[in-house]
RODO-2510 file (C-alpha; in nm, 4 decimals, decimal comma):
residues 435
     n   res          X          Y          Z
     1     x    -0,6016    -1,8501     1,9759
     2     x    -0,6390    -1,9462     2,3141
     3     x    -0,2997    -1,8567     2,4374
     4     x    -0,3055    -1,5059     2,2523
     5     x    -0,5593    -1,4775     2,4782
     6     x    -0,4595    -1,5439     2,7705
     7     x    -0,1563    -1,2989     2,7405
     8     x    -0,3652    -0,9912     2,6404
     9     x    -0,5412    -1,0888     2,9912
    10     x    -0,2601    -1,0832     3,1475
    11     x    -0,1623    -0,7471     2,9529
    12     x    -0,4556    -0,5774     3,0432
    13     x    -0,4072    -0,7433     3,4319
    14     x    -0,0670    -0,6029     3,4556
    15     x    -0,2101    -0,3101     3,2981
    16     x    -0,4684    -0,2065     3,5385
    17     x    -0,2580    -0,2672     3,8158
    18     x     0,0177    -0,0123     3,6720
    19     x    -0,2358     0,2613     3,5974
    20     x    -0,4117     0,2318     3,9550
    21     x    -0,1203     0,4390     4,0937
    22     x     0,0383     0,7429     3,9263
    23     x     0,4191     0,7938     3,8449
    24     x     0,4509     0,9239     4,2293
    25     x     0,3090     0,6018     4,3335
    26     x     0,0296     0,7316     4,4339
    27     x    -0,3157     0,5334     4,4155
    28     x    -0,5610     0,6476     4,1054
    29     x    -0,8428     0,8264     4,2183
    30     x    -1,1062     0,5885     4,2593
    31     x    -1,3714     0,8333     4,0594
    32     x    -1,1036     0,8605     3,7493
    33     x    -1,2987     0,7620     3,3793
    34     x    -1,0862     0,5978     3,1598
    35     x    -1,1319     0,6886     2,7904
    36     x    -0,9873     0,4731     2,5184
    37     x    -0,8804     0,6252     2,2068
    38     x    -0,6992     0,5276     1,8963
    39     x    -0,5173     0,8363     1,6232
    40     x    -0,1650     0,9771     1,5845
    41     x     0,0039     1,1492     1,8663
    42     x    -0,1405     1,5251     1,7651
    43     x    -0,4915     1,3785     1,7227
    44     x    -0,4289     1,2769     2,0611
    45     x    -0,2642     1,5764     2,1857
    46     x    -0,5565     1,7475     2,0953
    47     x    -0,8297     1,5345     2,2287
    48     x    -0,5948     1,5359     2,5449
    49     x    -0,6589     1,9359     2,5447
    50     x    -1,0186     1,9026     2,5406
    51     x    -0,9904     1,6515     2,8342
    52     x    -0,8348     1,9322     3,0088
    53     x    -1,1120     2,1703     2,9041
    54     x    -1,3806     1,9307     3,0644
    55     x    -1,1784     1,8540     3,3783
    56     x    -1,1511     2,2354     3,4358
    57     x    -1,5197     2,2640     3,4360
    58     x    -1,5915     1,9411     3,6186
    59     x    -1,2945     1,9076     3,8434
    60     x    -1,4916     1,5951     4,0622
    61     x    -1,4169     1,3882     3,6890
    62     x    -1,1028     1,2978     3,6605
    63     x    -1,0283     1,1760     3,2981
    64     x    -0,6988     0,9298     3,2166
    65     x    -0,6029     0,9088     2,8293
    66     x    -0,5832     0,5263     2,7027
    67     x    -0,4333     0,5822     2,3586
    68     x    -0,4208     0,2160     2,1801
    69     x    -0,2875     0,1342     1,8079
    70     x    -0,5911     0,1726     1,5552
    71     x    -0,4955    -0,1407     1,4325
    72     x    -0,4691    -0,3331     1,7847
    73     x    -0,7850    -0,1418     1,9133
    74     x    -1,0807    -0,3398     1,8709
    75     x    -0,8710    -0,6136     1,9506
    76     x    -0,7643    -0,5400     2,2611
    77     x    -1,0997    -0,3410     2,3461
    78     x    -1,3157    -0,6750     2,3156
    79     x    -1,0063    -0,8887     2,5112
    80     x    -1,0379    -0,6187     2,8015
    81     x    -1,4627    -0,6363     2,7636
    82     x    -1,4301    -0,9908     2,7817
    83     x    -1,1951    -1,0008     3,1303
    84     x    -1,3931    -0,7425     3,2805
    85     x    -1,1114    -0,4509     3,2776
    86     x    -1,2893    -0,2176     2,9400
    87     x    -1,2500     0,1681     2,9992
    88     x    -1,5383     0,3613     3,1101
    89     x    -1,5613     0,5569     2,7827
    90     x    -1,4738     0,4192     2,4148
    91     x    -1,3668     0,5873     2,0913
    92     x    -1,6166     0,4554     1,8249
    93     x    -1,6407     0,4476     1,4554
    94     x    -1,9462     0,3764     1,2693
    95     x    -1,7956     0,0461     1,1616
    96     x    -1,7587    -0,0571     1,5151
    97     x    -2,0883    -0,0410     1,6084
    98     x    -2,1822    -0,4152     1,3953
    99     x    -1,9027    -0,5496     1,6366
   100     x    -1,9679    -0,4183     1,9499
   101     x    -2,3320    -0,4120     1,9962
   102     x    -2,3960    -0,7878     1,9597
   103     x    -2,1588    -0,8298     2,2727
   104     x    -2,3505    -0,5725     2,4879
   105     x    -2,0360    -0,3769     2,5047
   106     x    -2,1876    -0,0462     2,4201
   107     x    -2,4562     0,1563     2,6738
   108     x    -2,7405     0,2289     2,5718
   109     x    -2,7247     0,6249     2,5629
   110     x    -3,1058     0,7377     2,4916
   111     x    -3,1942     0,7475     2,8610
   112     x    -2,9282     0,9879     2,9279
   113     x    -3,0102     1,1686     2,5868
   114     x    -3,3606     1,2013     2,6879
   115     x    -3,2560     1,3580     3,0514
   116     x    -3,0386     1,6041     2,9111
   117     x    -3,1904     1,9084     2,7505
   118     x    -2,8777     1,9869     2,6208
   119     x    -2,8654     1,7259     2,3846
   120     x    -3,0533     1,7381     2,0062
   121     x    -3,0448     1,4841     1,8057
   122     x    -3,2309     1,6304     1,5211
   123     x    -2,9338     1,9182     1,5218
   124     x    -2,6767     1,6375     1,3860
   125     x    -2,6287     1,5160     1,0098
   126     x    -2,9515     1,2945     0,9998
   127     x    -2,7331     1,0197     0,8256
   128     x    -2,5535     0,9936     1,1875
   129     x    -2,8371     0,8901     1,3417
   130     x    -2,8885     0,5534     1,1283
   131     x    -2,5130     0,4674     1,2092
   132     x    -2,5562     0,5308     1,5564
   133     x    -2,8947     0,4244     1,6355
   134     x    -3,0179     0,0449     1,6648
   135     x    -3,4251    -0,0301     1,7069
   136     x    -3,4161     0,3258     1,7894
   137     x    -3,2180     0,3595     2,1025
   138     x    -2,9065     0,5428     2,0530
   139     x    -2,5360     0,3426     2,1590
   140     x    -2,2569     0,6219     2,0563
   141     x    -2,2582     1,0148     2,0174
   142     x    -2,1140     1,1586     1,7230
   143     x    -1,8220     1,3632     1,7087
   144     x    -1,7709     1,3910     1,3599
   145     x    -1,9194     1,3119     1,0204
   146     x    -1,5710     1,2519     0,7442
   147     x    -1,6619     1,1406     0,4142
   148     x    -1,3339     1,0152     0,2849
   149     x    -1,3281     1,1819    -0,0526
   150     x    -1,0807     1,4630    -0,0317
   151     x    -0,8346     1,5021    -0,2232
   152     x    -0,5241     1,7352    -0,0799
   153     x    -0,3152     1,8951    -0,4207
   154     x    -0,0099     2,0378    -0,4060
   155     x    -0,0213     2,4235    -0,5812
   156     x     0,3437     2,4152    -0,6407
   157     x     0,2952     2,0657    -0,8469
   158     x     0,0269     2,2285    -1,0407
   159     x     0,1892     2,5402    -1,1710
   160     x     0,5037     2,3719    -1,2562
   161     x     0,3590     2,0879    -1,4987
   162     x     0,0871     2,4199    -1,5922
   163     x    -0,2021     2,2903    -1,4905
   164     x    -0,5598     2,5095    -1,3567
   165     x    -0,6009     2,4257    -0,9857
   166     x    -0,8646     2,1197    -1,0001
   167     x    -1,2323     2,2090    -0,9038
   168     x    -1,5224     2,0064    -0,7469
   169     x    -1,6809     1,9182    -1,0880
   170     x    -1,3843     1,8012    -1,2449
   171     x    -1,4027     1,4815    -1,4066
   172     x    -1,1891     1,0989    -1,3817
   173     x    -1,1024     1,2109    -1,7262
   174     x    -0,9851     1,5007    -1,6675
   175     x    -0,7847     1,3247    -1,3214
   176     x    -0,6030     1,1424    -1,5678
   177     x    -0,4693     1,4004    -1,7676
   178     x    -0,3811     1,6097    -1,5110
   179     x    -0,1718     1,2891    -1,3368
   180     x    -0,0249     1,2147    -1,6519
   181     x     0,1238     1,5513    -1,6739
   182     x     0,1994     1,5509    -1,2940
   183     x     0,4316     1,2214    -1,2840
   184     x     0,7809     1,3177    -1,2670
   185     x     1,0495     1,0574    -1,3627
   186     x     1,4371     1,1197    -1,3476
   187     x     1,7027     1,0277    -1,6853
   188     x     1,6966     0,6530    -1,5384
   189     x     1,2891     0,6524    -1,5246
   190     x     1,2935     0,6627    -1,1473
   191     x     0,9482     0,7814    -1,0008
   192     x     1,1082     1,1607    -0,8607
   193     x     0,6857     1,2492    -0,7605
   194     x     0,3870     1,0627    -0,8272
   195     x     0,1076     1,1809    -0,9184
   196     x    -0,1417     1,0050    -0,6729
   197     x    -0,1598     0,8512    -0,3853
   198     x    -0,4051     0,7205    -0,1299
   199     x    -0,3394     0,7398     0,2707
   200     x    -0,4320     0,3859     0,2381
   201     x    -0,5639     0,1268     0,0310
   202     x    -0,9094     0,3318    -0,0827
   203     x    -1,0810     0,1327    -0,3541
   204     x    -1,3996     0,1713    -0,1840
   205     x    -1,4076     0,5349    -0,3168
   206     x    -1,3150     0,4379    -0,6607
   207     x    -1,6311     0,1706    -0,6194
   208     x    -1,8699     0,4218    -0,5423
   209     x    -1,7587     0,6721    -0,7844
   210     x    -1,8421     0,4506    -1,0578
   211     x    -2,1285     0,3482    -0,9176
   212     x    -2,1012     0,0742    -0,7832
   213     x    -2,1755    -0,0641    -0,3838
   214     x    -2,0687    -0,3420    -0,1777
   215     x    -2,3935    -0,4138    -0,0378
   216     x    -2,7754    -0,3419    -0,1713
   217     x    -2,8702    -0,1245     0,1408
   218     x    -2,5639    -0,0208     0,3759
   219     x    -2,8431    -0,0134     0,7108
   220     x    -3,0146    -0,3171     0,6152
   221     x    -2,8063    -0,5053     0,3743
   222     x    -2,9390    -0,8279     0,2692
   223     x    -2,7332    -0,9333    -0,0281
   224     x    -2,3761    -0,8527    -0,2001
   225     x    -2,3557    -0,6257    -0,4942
   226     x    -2,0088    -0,7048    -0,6350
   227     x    -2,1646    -0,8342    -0,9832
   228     x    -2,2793    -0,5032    -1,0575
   229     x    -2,1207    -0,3132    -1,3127
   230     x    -2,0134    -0,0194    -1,1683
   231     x    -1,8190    -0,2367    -0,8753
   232     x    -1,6079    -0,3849    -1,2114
   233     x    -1,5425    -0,0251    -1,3614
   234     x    -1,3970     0,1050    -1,0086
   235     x    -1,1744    -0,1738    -0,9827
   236     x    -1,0926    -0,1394    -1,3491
   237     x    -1,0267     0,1965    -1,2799
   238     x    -0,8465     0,2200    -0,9679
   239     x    -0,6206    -0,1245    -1,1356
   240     x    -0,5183     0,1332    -1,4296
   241     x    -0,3942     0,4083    -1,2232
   242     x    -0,1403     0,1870    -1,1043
   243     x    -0,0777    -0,0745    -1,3764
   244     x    -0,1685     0,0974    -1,7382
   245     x    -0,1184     0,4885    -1,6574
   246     x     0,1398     0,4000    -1,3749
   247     x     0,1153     0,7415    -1,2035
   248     x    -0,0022     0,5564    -0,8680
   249     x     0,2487     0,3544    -0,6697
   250     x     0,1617    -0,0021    -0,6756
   251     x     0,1999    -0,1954    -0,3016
   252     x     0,5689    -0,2946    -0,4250
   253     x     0,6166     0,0707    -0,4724
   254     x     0,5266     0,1684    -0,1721
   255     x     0,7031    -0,0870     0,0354
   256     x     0,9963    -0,0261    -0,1828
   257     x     0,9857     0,3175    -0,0060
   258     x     1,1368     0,2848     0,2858
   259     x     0,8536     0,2829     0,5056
   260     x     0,7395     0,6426     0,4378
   261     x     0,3636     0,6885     0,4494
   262     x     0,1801     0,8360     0,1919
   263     x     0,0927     1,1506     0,3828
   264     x     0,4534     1,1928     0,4360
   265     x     0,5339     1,1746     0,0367
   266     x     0,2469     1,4484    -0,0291
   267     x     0,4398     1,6640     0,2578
   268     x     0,7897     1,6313     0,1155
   269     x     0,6782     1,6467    -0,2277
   270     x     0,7274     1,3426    -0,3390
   271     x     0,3236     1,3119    -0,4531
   272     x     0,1340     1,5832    -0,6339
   273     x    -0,1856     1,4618    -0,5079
   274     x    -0,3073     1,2754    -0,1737
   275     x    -0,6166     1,1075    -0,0917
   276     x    -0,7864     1,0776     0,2197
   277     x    -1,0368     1,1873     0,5007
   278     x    -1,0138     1,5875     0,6672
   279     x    -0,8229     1,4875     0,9932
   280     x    -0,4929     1,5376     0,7652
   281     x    -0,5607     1,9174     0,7983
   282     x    -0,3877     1,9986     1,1307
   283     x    -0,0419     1,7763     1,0024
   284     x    -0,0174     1,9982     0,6483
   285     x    -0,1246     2,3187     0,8827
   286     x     0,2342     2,2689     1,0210
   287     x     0,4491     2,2914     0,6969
   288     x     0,4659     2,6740     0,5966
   289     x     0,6457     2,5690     0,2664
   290     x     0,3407     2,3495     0,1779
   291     x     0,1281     2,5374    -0,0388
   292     x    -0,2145     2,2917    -0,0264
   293     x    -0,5457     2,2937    -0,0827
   294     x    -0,8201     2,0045    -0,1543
   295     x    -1,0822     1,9248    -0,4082
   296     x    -1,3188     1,6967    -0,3798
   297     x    -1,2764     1,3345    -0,5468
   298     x    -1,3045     1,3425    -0,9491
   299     x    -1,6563     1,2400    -1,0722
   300     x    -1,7378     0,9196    -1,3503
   301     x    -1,9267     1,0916    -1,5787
   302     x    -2,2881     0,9705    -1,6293
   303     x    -2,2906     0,8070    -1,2960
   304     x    -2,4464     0,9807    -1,0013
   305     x    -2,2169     1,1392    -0,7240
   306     x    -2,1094     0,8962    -0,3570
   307     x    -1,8441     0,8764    -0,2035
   308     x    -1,7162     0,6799     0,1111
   309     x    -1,9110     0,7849     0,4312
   310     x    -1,7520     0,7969     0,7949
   311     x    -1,7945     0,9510     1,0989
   312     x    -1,6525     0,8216     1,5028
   313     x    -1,7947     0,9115     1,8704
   314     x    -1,8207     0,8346     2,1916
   315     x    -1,9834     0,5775     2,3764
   316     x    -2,0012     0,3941     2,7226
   317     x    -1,8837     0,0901     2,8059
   318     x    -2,1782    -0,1098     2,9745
   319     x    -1,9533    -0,2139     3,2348
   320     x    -1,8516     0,0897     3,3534
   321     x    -1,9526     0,1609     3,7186
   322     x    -1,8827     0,5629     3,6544
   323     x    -2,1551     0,5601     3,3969
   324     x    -2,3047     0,9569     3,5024
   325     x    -1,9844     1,1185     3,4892
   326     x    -1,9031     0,8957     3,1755
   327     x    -2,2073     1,0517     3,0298
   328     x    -2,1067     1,4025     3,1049
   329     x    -1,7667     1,3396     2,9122
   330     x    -1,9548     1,2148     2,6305
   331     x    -2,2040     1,5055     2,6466
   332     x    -1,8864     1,7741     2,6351
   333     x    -1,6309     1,6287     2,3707
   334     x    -1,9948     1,5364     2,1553
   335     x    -2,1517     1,8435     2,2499
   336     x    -2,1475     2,2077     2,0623
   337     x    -1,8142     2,3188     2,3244
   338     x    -1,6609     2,0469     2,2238
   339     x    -1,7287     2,0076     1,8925
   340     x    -1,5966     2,4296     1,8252
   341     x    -1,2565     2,3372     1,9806
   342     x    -1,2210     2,0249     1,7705
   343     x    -1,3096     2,2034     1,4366
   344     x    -1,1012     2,4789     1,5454
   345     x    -0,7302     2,2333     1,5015
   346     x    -0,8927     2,1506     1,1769
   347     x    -0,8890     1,7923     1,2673
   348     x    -1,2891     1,7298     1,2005
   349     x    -1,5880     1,8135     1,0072
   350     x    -1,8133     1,8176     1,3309
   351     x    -2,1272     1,6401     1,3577
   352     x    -2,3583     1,9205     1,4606
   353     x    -2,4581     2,1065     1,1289
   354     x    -2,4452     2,4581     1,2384
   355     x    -2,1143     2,4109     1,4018
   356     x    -2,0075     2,2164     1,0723
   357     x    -2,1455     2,5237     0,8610
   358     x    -2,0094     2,7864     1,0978
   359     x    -1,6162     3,0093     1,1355
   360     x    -1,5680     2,7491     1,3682
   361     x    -1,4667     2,5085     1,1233
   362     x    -1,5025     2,7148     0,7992
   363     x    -1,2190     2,9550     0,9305
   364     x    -1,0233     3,0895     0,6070
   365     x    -0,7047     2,8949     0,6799
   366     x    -0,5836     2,6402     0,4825
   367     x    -0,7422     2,4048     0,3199
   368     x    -0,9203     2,7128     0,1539
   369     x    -1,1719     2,4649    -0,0115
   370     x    -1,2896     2,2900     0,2772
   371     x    -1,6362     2,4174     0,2384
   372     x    -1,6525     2,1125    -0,0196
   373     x    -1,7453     1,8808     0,2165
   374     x    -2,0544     2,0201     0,3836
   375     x    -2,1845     1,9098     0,0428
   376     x    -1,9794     1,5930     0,0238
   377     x    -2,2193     1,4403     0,3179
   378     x    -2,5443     1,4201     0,0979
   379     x    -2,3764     1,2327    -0,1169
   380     x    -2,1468     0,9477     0,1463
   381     x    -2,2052     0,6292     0,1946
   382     x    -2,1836     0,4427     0,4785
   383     x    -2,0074     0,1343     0,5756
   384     x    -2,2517    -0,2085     0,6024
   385     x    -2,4219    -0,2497     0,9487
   386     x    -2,3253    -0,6037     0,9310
   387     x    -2,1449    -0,8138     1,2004
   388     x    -1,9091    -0,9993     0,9760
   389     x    -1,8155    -0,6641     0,7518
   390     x    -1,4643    -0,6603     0,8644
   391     x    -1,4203    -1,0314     0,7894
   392     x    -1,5554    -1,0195     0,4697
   393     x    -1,4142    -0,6786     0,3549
   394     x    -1,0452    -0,7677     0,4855
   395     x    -1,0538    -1,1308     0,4537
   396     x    -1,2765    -1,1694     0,0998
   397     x    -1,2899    -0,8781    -0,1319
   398     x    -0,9707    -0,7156    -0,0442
   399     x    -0,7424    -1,0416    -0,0376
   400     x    -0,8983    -1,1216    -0,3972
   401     x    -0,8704    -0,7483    -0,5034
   402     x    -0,5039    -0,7427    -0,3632
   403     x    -0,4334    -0,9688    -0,6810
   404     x    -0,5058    -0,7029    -0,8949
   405     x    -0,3565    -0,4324    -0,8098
   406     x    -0,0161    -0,6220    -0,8353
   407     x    -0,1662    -0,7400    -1,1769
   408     x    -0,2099    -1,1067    -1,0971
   409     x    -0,5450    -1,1222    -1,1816
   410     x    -0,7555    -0,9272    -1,4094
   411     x    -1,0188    -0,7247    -1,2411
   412     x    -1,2682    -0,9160    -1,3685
   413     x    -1,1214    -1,2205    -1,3061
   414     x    -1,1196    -1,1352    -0,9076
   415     x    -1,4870    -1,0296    -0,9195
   416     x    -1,5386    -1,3636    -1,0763
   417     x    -1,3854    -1,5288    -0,7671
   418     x    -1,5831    -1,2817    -0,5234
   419     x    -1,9289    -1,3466    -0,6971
   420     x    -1,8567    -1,7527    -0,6509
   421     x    -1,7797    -1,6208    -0,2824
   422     x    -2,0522    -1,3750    -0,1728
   423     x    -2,3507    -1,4518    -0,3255
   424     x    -2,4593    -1,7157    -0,1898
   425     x    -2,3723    -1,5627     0,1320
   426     x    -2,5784    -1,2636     0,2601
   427     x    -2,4556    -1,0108     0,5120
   428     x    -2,5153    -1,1212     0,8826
   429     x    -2,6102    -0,8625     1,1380
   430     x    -2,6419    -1,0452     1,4782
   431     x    -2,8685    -0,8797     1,7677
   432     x    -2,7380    -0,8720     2,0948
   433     x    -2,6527    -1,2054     2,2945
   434     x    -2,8256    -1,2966     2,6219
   435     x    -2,6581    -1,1462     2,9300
***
């Protein structure tokens, strides 16, 4: 552990000393913020637009683009904290916030929010505010509220197995019938378009839609909830699309694949239906032959609606020594500016209400439907404020649940493991260390 260390310090070392001098070998301007992102190349094309916007209108601020992996990004983020070379401004998501608070990485931002009278709180989704806001004192500002729960369809799929267009109240019954119908195989049973997929492994929505939860209060969890019913019938559930139904690829299928993502296989055709979060929009926006539109995620019946919660910001990195213009970065991309040219790529649902309820996002283009999810938010769920979330969700409950899906282990038999596991175990959320 210690050596992996030791060589993303001397990453980010070599690092800062490359990007202290442009490509003319000239030195960086010693009032440059650094913001540190993670998404795709066009998600960062576009934030790299705004940047422009803002520099235009505060031309003392120059900004410098740190795009990282999502998957190396905490990672790296807590390595560079930890040598004293973070960037000025940080790309958050509300399950960040359990890591990086405890470390004093993140700023506390109310002091700024209470000098600028541009700023109101009370005009984002109220749920924002409990992600973002510890003992009252806000450390990130949102950009965007994305309740993972849409589901992108394919017209083209629909009229040729004859099928009505799916609508928000449709049921998990009625999702299966219309996959079965939507699996194509060739004369040697080879999978020609699935039905369903997910952009990644999602069986937190199938959870939720049955009613179940992974925790008994996602703010201030105290205990596990994995021996509740509902948690069983979303595994159960999510196990049979892939195993008894078979109109899901299982992990083998997908790796068997070639290394095409999912999003990919919904663009080509080679999935009726696709699963995921609104920051797909702008990517299916691009394929004129694509005729798309989404739904929101198939209801249980008898069990109350939820579905996965989300949402990312900004925040500033407490040791940044640019921390006022930092603050005026965060204030534009978070801001109502900001927020219109962000909904206008289609990439967010924005965080501010009225701009989330407005032409600026609701625009007529493609997806048609996308009015959905200004409902979607009363009903998301939010990830655990809990320090060791990441751990246990990666390391715990989807290891075990892994074994189902490739039918090693009934679902039951893997909650069986997890209850042994988790609840004797409550969730840990640890306050800040001493400086």
């Amino acid at each position: 552990m210690l050596k992996h260390l030791k060589v993303w310090v001397l990453v980010a070392v070599v690092a800062a000393s490359v990007v202290s001098f442009t490509s003319c070998g000239k030195k960086e301007n010693p009032n440059t913020i650094h913001l540190s992102s993670w998404g795709d190349p066009q998600e960062n094309e576009i934030l790299q637009n705004l940047i422009n916007e803002f520099e235009k209108q505060n031309p003392d601020v120059p900004v410098k683009l740190d795009r990282v992996p999502y998957g190396e990004y905490t990672d790296k983020l807590l390595t560079q904290f930890t040598a004293g070379l973070a960037p000025d401004v940080i790309f958050v998501s509300s399950e960040s916030v359990a890591s990086f608070y405890p470390r004093n990485l993140l700023e506390n931002l109310t002091p700024y929010i209470d000098k600028d009278k541009s700023v109101n709180l009370n005009a984002l989704y109220p749920a924002l505010l409990k992600t973002y806001q510890i003992h009252g004192n806000m450390y990130a500002m949102p950009r965007d509220i994305a309740p993972v729960c849409v589901v992108y369809y394919n017209k083209k799929a629909f009229d040729d197995a004859k099928l009505a267009y799916p609508k928000d109240n449709w049921t998990t019954d009625e999702f299966v019938k219309d996959c079965l119908k939507l699996q194509k195989l060739d004369d040697k049973k080879n999978v020609t378009q699935w039905a369903f997929v997910e952009a990644y492994p999602l069986p937190d929505a199938w959870i939720y839609d049955f009613g179940g939860r992974f925790v008994d209060s996602p703010y201030t969890p105290t205990k596990y909830m994995v021996d509740k019913p509902g948690f069983l019938n979303g595994v159960k559930f999510r196990a049979d699309l892939m195993l008894k139904y078979k109109v899901m690829p299982t992990p083998a299928s997908l790796q068997q694949a070639g290394g095409v993502g999912t999003s990919d296989m919904f663009a080509n055709g080679r999935a009726a239906m696709f699963m995921s979060g609104i920051w797909n929009v702008p990517l299916f926006r691009q394929m004129p032959n694509l005729k798309w539109d989404v739904v929101l995620i198939p209801q249980a019946k008898g069990v109350p609606r939820a579905v996965v919660g989300g949402s990312s910001g900004y925040g500033i990195v407490t040791t940044s020594k640019h921390k006022d213009s930092a603050w005026k970065l965060i204030a534009f991309l978070s801001g109502a500016e900001g927020q219109k040219l962000f909904a206008h790529t289609g990439l967010v649902q924005p965080a501010l209400k009225k701009v989330a309820e407005s032409a600026d996002f609701l625009d007529g283009k493609d997806p048609l439907n996308k009015k959905m999810l200004l409902k979607a938010v009363d009903y998301s769920v939010d990830v655990p404020l809990a320090t060791n979330w990441k751990e246990v969700q990666n390391g715990q409950i989807y290891t075990e649940l892994d074994k189902v899906w490739i039918g090693n282990e009934t679902a039951e038999q893997a909650i069986d493991k997890l209850k042994v596991e988790l609840l004797k175990h409550p969730p840990v959320f640890q306050e800040k260390a001493a400086k």
